[in-house]
N, CA, C and O atoms as a GROMACS GRO file, in nm:
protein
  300
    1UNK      N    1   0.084  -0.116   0.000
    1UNK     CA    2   0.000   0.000   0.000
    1UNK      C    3   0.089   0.124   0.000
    1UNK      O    4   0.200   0.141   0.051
    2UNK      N    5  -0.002   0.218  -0.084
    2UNK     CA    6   0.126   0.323  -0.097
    2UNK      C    7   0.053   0.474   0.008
    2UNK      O    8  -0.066   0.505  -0.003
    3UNK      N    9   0.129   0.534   0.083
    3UNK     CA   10   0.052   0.616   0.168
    3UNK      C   11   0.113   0.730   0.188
    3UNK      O   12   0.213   0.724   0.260
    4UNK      N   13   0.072   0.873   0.130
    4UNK     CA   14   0.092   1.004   0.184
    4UNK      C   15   0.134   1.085   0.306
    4UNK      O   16   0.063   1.145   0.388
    5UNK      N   17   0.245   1.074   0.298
    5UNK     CA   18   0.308   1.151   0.472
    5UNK      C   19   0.314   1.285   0.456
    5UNK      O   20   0.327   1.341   0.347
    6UNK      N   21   0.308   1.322   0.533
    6UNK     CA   22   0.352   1.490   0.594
    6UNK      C   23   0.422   1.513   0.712
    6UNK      O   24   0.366   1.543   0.817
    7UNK      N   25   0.536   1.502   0.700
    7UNK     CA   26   0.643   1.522   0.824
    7UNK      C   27   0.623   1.601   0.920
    7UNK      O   28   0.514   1.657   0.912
    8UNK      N   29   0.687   1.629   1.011
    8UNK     CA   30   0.699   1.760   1.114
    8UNK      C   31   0.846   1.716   1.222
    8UNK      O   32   0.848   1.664   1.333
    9UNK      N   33   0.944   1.759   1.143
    9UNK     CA   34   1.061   1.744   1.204
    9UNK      C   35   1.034   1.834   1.376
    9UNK      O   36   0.972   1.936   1.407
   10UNK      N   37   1.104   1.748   1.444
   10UNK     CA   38   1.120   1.862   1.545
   10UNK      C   39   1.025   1.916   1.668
   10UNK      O   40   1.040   2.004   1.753
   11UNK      N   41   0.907   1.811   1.634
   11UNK     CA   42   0.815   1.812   1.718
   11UNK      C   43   0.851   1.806   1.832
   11UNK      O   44   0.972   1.791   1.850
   12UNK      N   45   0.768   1.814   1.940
   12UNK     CA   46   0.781   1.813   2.096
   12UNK      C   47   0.682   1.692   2.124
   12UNK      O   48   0.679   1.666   2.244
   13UNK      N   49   0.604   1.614   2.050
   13UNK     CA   50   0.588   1.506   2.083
   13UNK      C   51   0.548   1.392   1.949
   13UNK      O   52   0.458   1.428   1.873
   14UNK      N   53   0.591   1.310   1.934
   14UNK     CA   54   0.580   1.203   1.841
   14UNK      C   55   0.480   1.141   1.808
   14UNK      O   56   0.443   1.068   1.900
   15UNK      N   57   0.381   1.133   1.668
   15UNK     CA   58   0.262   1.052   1.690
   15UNK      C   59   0.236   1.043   1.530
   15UNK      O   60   0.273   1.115   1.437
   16UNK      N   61   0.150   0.914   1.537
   16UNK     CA   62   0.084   0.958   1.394
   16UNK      C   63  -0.080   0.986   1.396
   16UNK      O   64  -0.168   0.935   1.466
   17UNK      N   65  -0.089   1.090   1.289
   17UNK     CA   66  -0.211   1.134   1.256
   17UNK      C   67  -0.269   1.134   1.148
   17UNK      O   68  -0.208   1.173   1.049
   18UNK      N   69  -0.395   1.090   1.140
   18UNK     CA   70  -0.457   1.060   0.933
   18UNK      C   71  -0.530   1.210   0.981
   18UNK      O   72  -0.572   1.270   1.080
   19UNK      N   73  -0.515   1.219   0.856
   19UNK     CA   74  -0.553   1.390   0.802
   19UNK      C   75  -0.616   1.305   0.666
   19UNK      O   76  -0.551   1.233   0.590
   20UNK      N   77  -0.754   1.334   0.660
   20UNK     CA   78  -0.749   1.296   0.500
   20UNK      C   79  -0.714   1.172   0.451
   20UNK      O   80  -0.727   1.066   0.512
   21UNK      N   81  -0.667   1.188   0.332
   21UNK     CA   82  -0.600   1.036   0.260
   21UNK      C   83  -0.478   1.030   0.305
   21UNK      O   84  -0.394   0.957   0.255
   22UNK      N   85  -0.457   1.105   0.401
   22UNK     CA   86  -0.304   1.085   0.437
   22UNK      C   87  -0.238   1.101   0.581
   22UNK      O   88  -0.304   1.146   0.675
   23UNK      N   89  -0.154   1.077   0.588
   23UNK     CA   90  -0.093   1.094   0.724
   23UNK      C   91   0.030   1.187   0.782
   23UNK      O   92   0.141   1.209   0.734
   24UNK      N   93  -0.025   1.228   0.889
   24UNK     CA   94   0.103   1.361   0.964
   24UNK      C   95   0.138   1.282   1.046
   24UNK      O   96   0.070   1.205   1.114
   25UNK      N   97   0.306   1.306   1.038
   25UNK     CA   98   0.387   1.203   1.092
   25UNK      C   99   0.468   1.302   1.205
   25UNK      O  100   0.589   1.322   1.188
   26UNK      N  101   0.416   1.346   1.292
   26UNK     CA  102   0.517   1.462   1.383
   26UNK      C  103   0.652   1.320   1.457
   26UNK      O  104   0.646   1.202   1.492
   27UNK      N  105   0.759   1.430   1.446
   27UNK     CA  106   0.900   1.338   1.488
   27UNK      C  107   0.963   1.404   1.612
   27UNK      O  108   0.904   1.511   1.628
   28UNK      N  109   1.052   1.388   1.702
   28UNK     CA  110   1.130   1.459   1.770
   28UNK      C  111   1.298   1.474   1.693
   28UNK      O  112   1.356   1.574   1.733
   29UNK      N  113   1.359   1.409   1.614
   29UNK     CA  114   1.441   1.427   1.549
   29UNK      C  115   1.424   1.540   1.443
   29UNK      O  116   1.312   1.564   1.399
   30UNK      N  117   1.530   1.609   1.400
   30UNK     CA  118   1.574   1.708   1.291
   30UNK      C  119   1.561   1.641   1.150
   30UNK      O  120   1.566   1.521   1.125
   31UNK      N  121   1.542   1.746   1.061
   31UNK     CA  122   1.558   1.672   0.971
   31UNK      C  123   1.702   1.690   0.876
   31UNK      O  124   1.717   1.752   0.770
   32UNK      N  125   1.794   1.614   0.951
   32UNK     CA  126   2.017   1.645   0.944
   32UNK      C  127   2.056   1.504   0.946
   32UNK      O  128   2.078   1.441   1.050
   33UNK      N  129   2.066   1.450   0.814
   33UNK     CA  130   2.140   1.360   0.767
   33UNK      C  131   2.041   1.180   0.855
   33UNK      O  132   2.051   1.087   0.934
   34UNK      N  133   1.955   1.251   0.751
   34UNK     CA  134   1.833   1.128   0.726
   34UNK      C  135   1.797   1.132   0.839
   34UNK      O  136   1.677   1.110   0.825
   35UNK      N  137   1.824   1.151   1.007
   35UNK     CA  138   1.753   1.090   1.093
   35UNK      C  139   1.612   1.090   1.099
   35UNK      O  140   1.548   0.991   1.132
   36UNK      N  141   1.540   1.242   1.055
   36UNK     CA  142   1.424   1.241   1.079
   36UNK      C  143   1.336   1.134   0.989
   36UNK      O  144   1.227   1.088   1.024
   37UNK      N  145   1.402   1.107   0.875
   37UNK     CA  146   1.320   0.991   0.790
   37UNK      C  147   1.327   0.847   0.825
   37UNK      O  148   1.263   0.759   0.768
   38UNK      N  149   1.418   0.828   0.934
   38UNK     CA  150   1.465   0.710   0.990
   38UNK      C  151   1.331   0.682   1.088
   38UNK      O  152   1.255   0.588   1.070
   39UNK      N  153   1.321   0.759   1.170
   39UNK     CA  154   1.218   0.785   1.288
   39UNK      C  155   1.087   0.745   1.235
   39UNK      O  156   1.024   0.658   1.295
   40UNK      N  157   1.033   0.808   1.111
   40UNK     CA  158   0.931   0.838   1.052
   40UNK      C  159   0.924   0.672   1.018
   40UNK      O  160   0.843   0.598   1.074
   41UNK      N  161   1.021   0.625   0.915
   41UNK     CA  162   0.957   0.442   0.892
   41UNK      C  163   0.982   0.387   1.061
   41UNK      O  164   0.898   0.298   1.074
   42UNK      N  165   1.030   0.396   1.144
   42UNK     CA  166   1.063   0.294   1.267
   42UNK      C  167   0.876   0.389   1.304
   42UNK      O  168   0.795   0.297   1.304
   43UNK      N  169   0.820   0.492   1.324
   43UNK     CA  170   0.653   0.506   1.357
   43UNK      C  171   0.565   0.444   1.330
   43UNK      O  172   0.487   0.377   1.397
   44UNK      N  173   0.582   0.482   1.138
   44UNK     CA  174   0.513   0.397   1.074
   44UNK      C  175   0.495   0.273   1.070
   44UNK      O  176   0.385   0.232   1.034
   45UNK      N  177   0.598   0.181   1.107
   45UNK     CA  178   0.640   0.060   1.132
   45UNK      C  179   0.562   0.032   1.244
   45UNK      O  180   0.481  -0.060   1.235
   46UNK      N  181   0.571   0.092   1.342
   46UNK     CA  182   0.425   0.069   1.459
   46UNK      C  183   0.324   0.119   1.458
   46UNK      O  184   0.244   0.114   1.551
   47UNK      N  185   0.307   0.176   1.353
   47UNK     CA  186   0.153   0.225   1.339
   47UNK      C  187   0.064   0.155   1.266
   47UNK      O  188  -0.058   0.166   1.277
   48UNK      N  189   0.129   0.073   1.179
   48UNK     CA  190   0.078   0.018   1.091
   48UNK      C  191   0.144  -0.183   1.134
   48UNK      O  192   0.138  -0.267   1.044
   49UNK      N  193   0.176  -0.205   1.217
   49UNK     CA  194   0.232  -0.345   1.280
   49UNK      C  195   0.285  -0.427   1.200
   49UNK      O  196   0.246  -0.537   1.162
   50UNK      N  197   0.403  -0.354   1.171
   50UNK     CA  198   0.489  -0.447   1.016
   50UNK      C  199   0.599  -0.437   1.104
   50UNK      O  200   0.603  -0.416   1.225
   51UNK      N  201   0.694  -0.457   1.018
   51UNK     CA  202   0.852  -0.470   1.037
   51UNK      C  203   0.933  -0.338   0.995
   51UNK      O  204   0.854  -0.281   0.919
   52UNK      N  205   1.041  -0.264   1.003
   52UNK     CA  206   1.051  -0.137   0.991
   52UNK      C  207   1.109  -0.183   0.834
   52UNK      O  208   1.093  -0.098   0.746
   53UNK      N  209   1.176  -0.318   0.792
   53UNK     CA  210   1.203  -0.340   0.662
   53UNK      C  211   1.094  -0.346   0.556
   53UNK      O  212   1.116  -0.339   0.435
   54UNK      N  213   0.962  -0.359   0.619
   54UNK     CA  214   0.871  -0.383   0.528
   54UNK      C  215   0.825  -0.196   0.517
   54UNK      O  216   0.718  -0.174   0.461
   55UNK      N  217   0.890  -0.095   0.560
   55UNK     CA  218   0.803   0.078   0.560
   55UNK      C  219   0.920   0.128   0.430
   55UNK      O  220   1.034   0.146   0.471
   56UNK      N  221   0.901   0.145   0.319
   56UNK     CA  222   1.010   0.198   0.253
   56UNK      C  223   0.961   0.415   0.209
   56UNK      O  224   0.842   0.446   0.200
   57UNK      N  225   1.031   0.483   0.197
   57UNK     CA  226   1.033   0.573   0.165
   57UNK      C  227   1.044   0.598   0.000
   57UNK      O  228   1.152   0.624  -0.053
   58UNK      N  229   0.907   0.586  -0.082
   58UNK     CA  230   0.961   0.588  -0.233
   58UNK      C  231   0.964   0.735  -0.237
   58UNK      O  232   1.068   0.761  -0.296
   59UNK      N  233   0.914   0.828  -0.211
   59UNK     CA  234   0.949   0.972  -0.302
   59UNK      C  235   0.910   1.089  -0.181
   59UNK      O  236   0.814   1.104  -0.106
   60UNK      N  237   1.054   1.171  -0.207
   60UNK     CA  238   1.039   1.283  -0.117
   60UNK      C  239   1.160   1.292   0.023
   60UNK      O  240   1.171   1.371   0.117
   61UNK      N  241   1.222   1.197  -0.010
   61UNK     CA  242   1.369   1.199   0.086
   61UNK      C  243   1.359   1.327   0.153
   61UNK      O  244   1.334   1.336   0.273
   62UNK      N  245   1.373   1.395   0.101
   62UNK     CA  246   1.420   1.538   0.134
   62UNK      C  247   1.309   1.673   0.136
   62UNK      O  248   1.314   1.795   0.155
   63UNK      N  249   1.201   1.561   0.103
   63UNK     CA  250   1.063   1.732   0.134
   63UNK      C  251   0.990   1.666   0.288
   63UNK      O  252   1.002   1.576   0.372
   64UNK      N  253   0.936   1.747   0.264
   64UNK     CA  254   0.825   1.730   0.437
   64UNK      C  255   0.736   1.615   0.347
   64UNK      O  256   0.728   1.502   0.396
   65UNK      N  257   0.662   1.646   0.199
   65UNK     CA  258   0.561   1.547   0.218
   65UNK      C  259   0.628   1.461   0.128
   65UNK      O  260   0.704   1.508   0.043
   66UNK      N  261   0.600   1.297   0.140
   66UNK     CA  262   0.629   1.152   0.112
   66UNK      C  263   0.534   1.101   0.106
   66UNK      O  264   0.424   1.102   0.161
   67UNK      N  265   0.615   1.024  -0.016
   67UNK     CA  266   0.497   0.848  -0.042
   67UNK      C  267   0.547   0.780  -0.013
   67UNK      O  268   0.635   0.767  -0.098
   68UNK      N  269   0.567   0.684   0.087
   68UNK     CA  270   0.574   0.592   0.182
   68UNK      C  271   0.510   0.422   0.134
   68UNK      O  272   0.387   0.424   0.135
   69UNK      N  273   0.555   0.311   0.103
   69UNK     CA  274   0.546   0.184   0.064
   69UNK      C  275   0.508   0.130   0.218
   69UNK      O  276   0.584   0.152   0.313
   70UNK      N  277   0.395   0.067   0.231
   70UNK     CA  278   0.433  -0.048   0.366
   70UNK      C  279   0.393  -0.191   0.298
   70UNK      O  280   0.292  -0.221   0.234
   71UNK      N  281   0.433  -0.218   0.311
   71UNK     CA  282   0.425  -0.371   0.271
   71UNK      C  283   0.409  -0.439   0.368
   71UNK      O  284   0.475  -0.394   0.461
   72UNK      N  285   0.320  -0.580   0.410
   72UNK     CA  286   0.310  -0.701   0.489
   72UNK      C  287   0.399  -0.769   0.515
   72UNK      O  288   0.504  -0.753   0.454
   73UNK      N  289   0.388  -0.864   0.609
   73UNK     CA  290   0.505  -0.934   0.612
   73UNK      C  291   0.506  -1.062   0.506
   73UNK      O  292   0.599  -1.131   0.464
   74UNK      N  293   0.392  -1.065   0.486
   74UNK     CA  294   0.348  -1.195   0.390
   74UNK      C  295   0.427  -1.163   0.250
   74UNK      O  296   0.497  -1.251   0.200
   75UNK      N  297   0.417  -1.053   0.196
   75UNK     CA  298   0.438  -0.986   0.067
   75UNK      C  299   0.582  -1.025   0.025
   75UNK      O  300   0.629  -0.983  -0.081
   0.00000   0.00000   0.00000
């Protein structure tokens, strides 16, 4: 499944939120040499009860909003 993020580096508290068709991903990490996108699949990864190998980041490395892959473990 492919799913719409909206970052928020830098938050003061960590969570995920569906907005819409998509999801706000507030982080406590920066966004300085990937960590904050690191954070964001290890969330997603529990938000959605996969494996953090199965959350991939396809597009948007480097903007606030992302399309995000989660895949099953079955898959």
């Amino acid at each position: 499944m492919l799913v719409k993020v909206r970052v928020v580096p830098r938050a003061k508290r960590e969570e995920v939120i569906p907005e819409g068709d998509s999801l706000v991903v507030k982080v406590r990490e920066p966004p300085e040499g990937g960590r904050a996108n690191k954070r964001v699949v290890e969330l997603l990864a529990k938000h959605f009860g996969v494996s953090k190998s199965r959350v991939e980041i396809v597009r948007g490395h480097r903007s606030r909003e992302k399309l995000v892959r989660v895949g099953n473990e079955g898959e």
